[in-house]
DSSP file (Angstrom, degrees, kcal/mol; ACC not computed):
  #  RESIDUE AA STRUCTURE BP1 BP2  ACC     N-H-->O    O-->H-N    N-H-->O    O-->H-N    TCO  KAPPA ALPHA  PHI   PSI    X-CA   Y-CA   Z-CA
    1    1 A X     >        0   0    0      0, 0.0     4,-1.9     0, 0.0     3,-0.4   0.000 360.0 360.0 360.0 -56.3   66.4   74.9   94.5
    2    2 A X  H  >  +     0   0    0     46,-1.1     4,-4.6     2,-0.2     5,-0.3   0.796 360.0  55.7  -1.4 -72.9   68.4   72.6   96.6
    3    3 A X  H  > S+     0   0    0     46,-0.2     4,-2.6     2,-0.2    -1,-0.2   0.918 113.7  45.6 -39.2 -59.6   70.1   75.5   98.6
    4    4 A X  H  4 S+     0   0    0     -3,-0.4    -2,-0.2     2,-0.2    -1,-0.2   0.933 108.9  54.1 -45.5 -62.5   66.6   76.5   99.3
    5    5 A X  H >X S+     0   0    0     -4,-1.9     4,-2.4     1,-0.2     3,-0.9   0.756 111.5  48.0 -47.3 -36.8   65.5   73.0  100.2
    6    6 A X  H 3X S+     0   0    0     -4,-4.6     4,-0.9     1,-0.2     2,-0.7   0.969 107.8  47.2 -71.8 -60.2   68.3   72.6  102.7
    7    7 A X  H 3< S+     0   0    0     -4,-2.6     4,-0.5    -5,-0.3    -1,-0.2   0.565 108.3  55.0 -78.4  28.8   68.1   75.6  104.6
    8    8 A X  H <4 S+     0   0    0     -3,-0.9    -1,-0.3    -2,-0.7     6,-0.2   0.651 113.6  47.1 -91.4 -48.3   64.3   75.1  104.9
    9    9 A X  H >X S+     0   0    0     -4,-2.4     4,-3.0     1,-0.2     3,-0.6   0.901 114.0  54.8 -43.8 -54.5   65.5   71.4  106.4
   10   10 A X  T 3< S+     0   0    0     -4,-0.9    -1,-0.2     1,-0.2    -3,-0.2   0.807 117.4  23.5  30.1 -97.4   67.8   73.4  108.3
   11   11 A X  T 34 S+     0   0    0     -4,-0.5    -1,-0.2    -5,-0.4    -2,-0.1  -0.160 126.0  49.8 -99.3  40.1   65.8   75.9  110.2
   12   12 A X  T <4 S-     0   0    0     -3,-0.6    -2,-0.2     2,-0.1    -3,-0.2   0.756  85.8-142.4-115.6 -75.2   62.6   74.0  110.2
   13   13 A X     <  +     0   0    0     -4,-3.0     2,-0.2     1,-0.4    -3,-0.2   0.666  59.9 127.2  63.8  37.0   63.7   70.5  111.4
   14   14 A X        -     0   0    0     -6,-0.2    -1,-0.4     1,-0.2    -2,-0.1  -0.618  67.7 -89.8-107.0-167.8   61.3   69.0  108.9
   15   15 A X     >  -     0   0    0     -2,-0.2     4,-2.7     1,-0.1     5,-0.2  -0.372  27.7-111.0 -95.1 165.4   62.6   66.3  106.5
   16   16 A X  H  > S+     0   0    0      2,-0.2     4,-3.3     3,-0.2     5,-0.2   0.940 119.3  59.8 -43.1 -53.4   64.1   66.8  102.7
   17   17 A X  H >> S+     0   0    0      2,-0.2     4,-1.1     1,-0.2     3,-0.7   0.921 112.9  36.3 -64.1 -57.1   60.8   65.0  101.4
   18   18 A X  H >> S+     0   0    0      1,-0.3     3,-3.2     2,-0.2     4,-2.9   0.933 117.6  43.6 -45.9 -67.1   58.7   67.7  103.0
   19   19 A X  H 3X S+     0   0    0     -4,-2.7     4,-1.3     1,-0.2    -1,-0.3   0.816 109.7  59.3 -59.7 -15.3   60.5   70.9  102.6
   20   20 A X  H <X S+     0   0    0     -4,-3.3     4,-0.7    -3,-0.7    -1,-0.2   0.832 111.1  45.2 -74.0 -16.1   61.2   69.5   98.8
   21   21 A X  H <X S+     0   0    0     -3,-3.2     4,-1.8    -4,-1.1     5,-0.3   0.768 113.1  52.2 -83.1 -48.3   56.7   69.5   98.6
   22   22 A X  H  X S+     0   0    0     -4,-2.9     4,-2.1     1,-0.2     5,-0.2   0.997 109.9  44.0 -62.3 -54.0   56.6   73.0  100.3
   23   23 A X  H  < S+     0   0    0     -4,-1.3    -1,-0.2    -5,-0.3    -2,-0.2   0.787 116.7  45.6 -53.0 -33.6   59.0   74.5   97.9
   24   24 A X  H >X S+     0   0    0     -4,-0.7     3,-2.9     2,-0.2     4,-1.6   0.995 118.1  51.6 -61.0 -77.3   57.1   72.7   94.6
   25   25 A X  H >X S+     0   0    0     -4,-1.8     4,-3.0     1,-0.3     3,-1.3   0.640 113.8  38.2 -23.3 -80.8   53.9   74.0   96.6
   26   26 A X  H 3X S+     0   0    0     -4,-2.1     4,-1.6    -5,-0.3    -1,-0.3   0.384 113.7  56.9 -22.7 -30.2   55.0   77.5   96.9
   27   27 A X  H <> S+     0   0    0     -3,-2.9     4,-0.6     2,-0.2    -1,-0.2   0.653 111.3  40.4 -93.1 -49.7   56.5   77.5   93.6
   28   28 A X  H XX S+     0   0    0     -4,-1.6     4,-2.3    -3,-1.3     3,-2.0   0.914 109.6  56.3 -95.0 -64.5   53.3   76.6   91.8
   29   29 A X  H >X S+     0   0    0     -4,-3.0     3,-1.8     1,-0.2     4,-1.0   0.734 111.0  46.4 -37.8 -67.1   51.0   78.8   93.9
   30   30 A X  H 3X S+     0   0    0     -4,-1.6     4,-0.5     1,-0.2    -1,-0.2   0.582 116.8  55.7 -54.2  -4.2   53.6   82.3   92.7
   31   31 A X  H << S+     0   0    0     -3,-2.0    -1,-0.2    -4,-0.6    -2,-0.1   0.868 109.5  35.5 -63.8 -55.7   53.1   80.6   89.1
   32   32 A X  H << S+     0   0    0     -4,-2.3    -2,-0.2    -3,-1.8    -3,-0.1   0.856 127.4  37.5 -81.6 -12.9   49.9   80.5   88.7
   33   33 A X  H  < S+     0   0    0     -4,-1.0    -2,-0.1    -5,-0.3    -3,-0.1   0.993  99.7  85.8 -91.5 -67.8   49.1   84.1   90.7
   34   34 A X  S  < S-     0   0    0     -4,-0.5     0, 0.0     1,-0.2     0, 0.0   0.155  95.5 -88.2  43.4 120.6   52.4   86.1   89.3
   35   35 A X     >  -     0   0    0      4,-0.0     4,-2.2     2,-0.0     5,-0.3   0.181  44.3 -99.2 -54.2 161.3   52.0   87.8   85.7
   36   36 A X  H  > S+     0   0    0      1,-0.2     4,-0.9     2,-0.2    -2,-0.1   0.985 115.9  38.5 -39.1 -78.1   52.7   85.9   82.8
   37   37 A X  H  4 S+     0   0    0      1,-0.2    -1,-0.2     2,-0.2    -3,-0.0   0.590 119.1  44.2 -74.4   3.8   56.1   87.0   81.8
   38   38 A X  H >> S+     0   0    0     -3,-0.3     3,-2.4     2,-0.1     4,-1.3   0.708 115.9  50.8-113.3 -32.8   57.8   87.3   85.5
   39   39 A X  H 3< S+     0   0    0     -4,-2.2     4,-0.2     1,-0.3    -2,-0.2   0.717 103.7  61.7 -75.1   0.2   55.8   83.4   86.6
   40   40 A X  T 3< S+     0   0    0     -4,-0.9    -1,-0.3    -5,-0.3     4,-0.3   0.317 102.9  48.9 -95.8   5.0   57.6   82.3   83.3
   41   41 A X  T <> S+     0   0    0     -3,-2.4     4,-1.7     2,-0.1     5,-0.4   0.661  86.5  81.7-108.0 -37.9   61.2   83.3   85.2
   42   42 A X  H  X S+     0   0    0     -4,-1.3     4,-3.1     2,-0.2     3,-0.5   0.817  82.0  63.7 -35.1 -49.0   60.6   81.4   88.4
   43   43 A X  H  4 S+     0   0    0      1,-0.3     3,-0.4    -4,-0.2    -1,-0.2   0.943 116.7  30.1 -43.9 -58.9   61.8   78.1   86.6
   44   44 A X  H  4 S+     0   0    0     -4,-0.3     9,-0.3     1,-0.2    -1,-0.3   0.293 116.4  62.2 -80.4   0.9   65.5   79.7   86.1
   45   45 A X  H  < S+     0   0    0     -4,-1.7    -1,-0.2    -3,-0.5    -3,-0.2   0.577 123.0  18.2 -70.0 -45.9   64.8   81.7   89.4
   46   46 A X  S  < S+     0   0    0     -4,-3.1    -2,-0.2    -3,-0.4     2,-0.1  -0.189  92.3 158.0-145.9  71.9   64.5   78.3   91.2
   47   47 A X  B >>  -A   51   0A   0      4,-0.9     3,-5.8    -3,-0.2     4,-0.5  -0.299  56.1 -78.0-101.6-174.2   66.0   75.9   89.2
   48   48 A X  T 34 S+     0   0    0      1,-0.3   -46,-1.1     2,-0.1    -4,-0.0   0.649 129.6  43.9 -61.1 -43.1   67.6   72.4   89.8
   49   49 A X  T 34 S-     0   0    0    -48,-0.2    -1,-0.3   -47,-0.1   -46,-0.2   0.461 112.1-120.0 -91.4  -5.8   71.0   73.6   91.2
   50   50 A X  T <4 S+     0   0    0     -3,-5.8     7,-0.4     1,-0.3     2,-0.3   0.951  78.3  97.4  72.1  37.4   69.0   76.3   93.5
   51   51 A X  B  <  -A   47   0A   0     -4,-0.5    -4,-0.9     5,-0.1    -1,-0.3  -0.870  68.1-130.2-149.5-172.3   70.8   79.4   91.9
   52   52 A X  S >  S-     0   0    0     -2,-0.3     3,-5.1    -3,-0.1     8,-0.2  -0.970  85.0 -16.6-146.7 120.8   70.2   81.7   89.5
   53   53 A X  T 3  S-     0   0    0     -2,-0.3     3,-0.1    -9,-0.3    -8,-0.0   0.688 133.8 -46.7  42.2  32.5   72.8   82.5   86.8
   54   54 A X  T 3  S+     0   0    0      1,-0.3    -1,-0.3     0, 0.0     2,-0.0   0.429 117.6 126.7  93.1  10.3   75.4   80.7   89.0
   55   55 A X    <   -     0   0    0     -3,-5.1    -1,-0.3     1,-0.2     2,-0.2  -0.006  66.5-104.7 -73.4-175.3   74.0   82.9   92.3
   56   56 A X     >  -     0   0    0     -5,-0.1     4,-0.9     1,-0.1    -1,-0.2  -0.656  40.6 -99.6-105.6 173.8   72.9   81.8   95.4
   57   57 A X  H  > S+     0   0    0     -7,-0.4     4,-1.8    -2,-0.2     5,-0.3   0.960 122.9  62.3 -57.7 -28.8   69.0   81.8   96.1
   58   58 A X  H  > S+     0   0    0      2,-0.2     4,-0.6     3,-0.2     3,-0.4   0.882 107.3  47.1 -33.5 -64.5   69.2   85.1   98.0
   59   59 A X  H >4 S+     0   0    0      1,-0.4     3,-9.9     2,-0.2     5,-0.3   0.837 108.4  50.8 -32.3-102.7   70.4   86.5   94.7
   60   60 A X  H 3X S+     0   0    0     -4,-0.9     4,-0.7     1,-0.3    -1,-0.4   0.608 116.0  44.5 -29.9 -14.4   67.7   84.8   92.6
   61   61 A X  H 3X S+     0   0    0     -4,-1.8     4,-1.6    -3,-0.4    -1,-0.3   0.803 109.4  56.1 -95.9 -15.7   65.0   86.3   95.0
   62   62 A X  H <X S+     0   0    0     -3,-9.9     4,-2.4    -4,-0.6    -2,-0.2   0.940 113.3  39.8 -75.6 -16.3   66.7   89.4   95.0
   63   63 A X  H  4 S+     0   0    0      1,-0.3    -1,-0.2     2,-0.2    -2,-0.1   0.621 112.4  49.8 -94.3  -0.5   66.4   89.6   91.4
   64   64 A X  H >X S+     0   0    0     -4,-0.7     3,-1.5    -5,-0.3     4,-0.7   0.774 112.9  53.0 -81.8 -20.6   63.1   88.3   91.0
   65   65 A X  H ><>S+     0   0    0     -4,-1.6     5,-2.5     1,-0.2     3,-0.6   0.920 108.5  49.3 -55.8 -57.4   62.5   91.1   93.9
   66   66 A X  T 3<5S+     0   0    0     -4,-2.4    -1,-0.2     4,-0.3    -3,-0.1   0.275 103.5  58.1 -68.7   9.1   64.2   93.8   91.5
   67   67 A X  T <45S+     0   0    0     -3,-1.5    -1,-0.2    -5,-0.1    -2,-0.2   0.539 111.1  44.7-111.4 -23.1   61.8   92.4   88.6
   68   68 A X  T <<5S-     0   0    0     -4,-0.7    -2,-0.2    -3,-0.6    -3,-0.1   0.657 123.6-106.6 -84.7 -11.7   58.6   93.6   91.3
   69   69 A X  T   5       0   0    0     -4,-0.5    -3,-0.2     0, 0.0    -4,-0.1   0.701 360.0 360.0  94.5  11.2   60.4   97.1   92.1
   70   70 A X      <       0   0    0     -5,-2.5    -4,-0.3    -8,-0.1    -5,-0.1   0.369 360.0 360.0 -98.9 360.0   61.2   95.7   95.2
């Protein structure tokens, strides 16, 4: 999540604290809309170190992407 949070900081130019609220924000809206078993992946999809299985986030969205058919 990190990774994320910086390059929202990044290409934004808002502060850590914010883009770290938008990403919680974002995070909890695909939770709570997002089926049971695929909003129950999101933790380890953007968890603390902002990878997925030692990816970067691109990865982890692509494969939460490949879980939609996407």
């Amino acid at each position: 999540m990190n990774e994320l949070i910086q390059k929202i900081v990044e290409k934004t130019g808002i502060s850590q604290d914010q883009a770290e609220k938008a990403v919680e924000m974002v995070a909890g809206f695909l939770k709570e809309r997002l089926p049971g078993p695929i909003a129950g992946h999101l933790d380890s999809v953007l968890g603390q170190s902002g990878s997925a299985q030692g990816g970067s986030v691109a990865d982890a969205a692509k494969n939460l992407g490949s879980k939609f058919g996407l």
